[in-house]
mmJSON file of the N, C-alpha and C atoms, coordinates in Angstrom:
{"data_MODEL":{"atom_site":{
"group_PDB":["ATOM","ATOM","ATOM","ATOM","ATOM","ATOM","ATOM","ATOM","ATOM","ATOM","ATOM","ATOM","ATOM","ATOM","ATOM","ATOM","ATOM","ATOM","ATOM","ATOM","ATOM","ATOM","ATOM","ATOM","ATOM","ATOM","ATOM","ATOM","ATOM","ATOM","ATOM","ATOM","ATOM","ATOM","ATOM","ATOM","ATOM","ATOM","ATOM","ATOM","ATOM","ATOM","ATOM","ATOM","ATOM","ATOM","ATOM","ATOM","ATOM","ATOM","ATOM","ATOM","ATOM","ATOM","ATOM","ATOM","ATOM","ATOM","ATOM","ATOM","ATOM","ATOM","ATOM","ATOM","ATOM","ATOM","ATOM","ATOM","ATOM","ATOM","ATOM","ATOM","ATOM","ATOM","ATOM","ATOM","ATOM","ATOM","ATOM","ATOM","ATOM","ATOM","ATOM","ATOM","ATOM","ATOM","ATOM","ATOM","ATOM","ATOM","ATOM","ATOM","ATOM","ATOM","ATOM","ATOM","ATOM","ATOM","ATOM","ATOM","ATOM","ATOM","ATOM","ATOM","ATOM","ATOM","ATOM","ATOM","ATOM","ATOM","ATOM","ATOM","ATOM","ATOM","ATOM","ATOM","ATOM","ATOM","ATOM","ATOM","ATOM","ATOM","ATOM","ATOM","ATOM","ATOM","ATOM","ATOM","ATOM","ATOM","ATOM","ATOM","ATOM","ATOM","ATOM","ATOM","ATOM","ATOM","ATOM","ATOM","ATOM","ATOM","ATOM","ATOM","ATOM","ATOM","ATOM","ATOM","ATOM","ATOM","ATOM","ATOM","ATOM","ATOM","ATOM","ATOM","ATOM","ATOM","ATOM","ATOM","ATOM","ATOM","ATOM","ATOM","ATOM"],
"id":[1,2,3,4,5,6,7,8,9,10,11,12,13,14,15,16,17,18,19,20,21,22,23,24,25,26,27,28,29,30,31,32,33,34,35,36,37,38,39,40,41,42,43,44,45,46,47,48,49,50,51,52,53,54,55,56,57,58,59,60,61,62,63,64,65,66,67,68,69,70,71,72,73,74,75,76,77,78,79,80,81,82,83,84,85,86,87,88,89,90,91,92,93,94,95,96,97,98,99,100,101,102,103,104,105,106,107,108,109,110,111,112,113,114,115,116,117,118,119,120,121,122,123,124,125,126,127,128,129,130,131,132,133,134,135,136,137,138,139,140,141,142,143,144,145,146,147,148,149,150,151,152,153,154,155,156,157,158,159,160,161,162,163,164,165],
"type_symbol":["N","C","C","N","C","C","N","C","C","N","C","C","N","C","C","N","C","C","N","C","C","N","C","C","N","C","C","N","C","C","N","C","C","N","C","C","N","C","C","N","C","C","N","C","C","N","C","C","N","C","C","N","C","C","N","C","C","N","C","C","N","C","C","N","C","C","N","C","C","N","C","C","N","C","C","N","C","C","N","C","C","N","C","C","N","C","C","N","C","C","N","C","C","N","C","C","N","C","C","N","C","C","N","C","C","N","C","C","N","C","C","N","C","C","N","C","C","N","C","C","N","C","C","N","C","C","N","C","C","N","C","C","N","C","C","N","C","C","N","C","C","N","C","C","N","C","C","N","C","C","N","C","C","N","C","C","N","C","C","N","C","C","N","C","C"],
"label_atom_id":["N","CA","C","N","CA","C","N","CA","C","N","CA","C","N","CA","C","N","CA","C","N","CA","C","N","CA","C","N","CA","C","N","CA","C","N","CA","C","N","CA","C","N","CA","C","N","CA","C","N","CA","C","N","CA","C","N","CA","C","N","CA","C","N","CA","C","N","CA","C","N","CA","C","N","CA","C","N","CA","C","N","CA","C","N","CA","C","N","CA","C","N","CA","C","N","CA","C","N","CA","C","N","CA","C","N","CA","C","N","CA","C","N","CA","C","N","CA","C","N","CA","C","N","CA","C","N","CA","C","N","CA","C","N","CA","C","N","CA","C","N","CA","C","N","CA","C","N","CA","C","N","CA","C","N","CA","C","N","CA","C","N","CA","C","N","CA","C","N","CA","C","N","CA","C","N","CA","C","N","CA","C","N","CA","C","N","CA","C","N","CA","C"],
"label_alt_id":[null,null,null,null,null,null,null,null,null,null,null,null,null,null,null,null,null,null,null,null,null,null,null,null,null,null,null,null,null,null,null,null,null,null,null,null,null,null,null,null,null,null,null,null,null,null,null,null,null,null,null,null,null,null,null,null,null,null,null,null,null,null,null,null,null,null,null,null,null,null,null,null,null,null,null,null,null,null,null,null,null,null,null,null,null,null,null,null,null,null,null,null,null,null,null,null,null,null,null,null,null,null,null,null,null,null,null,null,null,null,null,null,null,null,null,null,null,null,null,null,null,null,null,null,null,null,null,null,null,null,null,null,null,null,null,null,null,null,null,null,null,null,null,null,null,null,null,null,null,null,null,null,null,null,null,null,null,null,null,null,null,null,null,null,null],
"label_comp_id":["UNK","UNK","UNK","UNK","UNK","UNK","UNK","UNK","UNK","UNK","UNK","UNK","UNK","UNK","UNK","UNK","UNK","UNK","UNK","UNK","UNK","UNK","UNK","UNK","UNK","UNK","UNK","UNK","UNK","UNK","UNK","UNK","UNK","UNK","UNK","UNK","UNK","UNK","UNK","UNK","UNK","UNK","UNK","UNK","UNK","UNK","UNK","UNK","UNK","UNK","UNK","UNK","UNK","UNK","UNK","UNK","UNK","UNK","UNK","UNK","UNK","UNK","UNK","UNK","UNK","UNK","UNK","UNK","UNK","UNK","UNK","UNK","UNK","UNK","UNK","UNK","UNK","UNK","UNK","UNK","UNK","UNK","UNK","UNK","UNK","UNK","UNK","UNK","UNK","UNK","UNK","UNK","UNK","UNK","UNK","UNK","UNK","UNK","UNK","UNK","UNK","UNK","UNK","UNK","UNK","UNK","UNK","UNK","UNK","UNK","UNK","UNK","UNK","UNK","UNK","UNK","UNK","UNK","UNK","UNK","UNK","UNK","UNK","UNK","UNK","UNK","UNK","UNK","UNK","UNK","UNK","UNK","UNK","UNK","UNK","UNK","UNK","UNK","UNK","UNK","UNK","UNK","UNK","UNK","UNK","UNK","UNK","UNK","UNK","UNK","UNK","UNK","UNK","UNK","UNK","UNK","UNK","UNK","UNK","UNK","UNK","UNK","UNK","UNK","UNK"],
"label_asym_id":["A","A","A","A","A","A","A","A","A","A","A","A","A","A","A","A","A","A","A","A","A","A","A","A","A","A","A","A","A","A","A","A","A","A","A","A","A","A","A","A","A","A","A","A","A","A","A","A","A","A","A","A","A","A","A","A","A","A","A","A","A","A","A","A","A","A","A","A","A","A","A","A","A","A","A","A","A","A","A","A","A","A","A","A","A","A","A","A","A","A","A","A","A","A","A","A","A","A","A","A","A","A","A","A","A","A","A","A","A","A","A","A","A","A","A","A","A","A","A","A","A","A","A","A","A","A","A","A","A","A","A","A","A","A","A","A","A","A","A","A","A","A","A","A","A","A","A","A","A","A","A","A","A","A","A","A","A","A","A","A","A","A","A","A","A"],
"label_entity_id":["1","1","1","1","1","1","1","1","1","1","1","1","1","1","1","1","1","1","1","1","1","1","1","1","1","1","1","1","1","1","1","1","1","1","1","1","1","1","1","1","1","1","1","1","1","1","1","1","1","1","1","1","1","1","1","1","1","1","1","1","1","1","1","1","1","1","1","1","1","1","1","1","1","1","1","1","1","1","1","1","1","1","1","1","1","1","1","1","1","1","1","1","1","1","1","1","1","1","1","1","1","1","1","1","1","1","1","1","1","1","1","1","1","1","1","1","1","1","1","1","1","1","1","1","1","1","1","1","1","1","1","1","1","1","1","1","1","1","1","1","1","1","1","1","1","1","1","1","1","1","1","1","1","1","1","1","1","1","1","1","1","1","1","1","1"],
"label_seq_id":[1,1,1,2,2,2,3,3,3,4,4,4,5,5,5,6,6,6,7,7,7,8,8,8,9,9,9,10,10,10,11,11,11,12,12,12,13,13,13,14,14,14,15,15,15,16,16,16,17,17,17,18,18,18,19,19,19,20,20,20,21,21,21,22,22,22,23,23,23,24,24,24,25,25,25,26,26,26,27,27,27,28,28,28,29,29,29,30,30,30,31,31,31,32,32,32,33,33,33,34,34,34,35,35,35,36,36,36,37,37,37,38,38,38,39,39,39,40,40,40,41,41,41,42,42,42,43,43,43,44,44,44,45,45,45,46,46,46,47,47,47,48,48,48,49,49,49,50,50,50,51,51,51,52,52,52,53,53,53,54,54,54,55,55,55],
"pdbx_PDB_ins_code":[null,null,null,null,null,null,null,null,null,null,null,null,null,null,null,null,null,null,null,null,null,null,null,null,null,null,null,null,null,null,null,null,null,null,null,null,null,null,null,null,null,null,null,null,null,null,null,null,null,null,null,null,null,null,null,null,null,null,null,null,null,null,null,null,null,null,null,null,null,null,null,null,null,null,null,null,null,null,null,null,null,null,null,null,null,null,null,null,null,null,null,null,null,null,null,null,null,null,null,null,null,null,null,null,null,null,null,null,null,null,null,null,null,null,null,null,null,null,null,null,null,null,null,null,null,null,null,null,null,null,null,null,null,null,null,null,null,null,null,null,null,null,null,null,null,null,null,null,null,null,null,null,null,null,null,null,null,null,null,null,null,null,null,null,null],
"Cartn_x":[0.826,0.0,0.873,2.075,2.655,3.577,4.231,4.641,3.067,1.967,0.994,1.029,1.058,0.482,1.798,3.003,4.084,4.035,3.753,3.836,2.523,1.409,0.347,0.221,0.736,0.437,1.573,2.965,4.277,4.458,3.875,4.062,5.016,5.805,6.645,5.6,5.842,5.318,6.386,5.552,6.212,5.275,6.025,5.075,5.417,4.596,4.893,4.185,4.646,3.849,2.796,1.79,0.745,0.294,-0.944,-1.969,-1.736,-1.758,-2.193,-3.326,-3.646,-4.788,-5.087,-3.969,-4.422,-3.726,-4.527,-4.292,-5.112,-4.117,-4.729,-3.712,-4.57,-3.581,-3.526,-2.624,-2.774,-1.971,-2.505,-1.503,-1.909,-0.866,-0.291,-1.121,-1.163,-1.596,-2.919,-3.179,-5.257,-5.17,-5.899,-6.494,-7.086,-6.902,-7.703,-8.686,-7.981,-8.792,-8.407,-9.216,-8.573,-9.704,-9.141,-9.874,-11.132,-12.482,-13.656,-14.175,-14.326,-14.788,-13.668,-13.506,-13.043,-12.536,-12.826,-12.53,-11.244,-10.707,-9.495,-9.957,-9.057,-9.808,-8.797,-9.072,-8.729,-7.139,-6.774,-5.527,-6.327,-6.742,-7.611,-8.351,-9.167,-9.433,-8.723,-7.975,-6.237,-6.106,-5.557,-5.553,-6.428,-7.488,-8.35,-8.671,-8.803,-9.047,-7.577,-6.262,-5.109,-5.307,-5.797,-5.89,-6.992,-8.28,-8.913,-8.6,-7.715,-6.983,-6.266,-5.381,-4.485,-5.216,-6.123,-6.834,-7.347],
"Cartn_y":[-1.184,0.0,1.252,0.809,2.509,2.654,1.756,1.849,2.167,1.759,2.517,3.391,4.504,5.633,6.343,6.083,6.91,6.949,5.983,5.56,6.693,6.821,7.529,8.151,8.629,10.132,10.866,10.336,10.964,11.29,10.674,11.275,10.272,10.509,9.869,9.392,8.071,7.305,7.525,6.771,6.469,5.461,4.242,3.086,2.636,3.312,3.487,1.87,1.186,-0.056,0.116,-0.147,0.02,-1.471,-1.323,-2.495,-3.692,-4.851,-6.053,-5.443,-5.594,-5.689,-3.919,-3.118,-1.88,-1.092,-0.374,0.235,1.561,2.704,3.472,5.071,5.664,6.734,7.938,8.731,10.006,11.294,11.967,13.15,14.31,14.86,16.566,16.208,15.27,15.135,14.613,14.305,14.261,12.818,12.19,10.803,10.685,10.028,10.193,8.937,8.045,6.545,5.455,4.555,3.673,2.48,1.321,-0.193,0.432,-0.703,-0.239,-1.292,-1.689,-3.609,-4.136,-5.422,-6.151,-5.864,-5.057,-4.605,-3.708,-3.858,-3.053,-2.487,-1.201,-0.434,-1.075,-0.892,-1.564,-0.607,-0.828,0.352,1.235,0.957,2.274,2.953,2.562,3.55,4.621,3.804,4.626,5.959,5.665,6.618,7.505,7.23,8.008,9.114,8.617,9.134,10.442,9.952,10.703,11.685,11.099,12.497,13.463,12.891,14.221,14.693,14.438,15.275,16.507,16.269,16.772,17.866,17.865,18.68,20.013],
"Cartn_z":[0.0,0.0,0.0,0.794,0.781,-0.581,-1.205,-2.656,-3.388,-3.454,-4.219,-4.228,-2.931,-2.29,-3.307,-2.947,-3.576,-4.977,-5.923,-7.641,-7.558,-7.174,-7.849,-7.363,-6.433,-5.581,-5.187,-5.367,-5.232,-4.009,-2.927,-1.51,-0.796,-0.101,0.973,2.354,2.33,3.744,4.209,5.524,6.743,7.627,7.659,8.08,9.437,10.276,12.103,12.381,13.424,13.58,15.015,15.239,15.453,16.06,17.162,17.516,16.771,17.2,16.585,15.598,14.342,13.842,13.61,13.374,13.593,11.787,11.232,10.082,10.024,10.217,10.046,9.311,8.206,7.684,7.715,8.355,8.595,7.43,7.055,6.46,7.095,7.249,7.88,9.238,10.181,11.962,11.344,10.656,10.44,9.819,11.038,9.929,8.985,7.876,6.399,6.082,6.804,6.792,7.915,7.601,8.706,9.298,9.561,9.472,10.353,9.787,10.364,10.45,12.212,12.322,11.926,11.402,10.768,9.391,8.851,7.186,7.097,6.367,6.116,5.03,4.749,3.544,2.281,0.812,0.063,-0.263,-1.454,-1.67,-2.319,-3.133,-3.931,-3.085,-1.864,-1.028,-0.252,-0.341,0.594,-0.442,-1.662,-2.38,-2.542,-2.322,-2.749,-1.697,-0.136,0.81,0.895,0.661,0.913,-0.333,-1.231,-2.66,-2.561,-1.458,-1.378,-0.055,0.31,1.834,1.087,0.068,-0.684,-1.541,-1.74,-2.744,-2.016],
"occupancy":[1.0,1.0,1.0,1.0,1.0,1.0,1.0,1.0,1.0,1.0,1.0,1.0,1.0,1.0,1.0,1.0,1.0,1.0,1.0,1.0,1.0,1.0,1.0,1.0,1.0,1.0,1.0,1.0,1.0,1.0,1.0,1.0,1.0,1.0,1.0,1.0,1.0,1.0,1.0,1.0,1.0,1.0,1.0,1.0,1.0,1.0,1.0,1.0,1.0,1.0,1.0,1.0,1.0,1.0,1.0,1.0,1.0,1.0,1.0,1.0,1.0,1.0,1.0,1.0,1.0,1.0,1.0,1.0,1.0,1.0,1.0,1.0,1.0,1.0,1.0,1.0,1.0,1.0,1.0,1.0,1.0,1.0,1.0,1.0,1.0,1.0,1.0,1.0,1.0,1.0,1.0,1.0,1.0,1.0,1.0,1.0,1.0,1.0,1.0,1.0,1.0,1.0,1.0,1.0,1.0,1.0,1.0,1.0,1.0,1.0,1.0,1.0,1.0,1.0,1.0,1.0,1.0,1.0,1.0,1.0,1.0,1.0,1.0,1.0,1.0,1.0,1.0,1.0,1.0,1.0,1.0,1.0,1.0,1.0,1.0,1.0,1.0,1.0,1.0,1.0,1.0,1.0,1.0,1.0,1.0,1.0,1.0,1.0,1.0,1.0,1.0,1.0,1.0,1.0,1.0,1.0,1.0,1.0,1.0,1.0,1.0,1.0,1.0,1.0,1.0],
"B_iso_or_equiv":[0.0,0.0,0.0,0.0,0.0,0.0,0.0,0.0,0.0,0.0,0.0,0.0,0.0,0.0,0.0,0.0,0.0,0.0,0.0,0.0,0.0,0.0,0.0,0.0,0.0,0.0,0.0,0.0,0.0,0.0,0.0,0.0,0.0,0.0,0.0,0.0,0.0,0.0,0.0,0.0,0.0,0.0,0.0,0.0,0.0,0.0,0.0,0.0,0.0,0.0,0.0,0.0,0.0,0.0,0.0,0.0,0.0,0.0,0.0,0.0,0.0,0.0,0.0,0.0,0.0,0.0,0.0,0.0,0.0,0.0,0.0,0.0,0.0,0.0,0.0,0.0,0.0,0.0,0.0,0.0,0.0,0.0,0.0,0.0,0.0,0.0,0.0,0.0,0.0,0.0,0.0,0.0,0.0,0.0,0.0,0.0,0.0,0.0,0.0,0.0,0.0,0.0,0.0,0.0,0.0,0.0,0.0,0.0,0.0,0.0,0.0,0.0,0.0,0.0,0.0,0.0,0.0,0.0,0.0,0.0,0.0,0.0,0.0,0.0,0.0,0.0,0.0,0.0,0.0,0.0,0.0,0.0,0.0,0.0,0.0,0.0,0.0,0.0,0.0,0.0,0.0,0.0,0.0,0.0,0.0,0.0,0.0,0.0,0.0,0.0,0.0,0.0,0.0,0.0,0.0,0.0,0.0,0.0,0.0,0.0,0.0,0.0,0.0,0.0,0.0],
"pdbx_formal_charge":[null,null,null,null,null,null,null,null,null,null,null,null,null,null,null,null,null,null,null,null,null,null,null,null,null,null,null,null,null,null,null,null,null,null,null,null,null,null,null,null,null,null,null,null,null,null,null,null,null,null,null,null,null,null,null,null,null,null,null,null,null,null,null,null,null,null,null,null,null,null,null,null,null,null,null,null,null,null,null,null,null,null,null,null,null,null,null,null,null,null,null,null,null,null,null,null,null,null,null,null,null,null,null,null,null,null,null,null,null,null,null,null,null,null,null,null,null,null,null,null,null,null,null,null,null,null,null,null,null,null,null,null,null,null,null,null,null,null,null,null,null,null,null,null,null,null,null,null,null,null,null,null,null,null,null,null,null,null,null,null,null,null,null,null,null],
"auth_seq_id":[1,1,1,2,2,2,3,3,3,4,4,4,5,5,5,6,6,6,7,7,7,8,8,8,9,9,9,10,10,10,11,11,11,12,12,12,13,13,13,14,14,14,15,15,15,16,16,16,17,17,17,18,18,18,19,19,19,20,20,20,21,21,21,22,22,22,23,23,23,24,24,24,25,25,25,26,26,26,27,27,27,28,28,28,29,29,29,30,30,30,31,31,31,32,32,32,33,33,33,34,34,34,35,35,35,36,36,36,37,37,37,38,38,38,39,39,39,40,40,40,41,41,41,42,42,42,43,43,43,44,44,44,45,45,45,46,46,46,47,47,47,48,48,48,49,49,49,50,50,50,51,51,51,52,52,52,53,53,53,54,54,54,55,55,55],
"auth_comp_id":["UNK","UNK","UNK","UNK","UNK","UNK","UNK","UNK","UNK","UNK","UNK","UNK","UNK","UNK","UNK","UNK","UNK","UNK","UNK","UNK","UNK","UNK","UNK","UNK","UNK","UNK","UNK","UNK","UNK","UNK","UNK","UNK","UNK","UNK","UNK","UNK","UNK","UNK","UNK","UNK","UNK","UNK","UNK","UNK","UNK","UNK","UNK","UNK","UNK","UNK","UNK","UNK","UNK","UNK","UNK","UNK","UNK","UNK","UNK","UNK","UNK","UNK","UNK","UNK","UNK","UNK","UNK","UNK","UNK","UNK","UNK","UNK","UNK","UNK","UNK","UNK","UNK","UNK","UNK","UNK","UNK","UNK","UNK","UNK","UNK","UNK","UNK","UNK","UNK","UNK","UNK","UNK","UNK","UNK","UNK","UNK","UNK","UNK","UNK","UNK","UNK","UNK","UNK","UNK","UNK","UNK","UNK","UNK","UNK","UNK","UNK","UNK","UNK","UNK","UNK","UNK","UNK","UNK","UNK","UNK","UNK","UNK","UNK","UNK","UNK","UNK","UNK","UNK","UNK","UNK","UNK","UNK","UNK","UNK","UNK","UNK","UNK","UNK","UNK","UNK","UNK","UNK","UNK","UNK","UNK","UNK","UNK","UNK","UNK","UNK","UNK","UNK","UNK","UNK","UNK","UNK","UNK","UNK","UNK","UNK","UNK","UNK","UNK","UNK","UNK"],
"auth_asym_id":["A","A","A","A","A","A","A","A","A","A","A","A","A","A","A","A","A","A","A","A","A","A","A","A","A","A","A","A","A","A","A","A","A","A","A","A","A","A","A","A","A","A","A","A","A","A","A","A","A","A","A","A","A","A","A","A","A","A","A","A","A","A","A","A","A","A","A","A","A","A","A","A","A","A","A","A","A","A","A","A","A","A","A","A","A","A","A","A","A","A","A","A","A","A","A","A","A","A","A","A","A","A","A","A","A","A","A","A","A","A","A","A","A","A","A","A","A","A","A","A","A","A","A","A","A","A","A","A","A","A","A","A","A","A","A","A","A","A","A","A","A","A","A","A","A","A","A","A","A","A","A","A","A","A","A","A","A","A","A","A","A","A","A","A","A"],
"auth_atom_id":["N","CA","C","N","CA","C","N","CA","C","N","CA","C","N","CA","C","N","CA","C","N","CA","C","N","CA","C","N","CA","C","N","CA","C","N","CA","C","N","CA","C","N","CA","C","N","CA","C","N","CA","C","N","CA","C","N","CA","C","N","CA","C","N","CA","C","N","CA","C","N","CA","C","N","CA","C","N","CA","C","N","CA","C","N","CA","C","N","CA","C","N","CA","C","N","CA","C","N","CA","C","N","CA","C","N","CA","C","N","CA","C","N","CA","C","N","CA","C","N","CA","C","N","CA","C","N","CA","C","N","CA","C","N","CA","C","N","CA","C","N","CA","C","N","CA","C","N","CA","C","N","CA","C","N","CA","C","N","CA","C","N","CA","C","N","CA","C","N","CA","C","N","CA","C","N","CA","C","N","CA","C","N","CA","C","N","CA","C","N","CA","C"],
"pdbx_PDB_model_num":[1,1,1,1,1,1,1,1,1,1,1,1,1,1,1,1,1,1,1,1,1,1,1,1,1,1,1,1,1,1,1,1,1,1,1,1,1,1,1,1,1,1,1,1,1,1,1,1,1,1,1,1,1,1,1,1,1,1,1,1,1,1,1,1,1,1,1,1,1,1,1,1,1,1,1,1,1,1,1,1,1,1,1,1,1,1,1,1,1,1,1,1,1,1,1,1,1,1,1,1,1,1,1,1,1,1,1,1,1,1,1,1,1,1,1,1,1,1,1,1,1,1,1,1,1,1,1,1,1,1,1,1,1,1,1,1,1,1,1,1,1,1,1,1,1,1,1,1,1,1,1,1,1,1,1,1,1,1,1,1,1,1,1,1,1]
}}}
């Protein structure tokens, strides 16, 4: 996911490790997404959520 995030969105991660079972993504201090229940979000959601942070 974080090589996605960089190829289509040119942004630099940083992959902090977190909870058993924990995924969640922040840009500039602000969460943008992040697991809900049991579901993890897909990659294309990732992107999508961090590109309308960016906008």
């Amino acid at each position: 996911m974080a090589a996605q995030l960089e190829r289509d969105l040119g942004v630099t991660t940083v992959l902090v490790p977190g909870g058993s079972g924990e995924l969640s993504v922040w840009v500039d201090d602000k969460q943008v997404i992040a697991k809900q229940g049991s579901r993890f979000p897909e990659p294309d959601e990732v992107v999508a959520a961090v590109r309308k942070h960016q906008a």
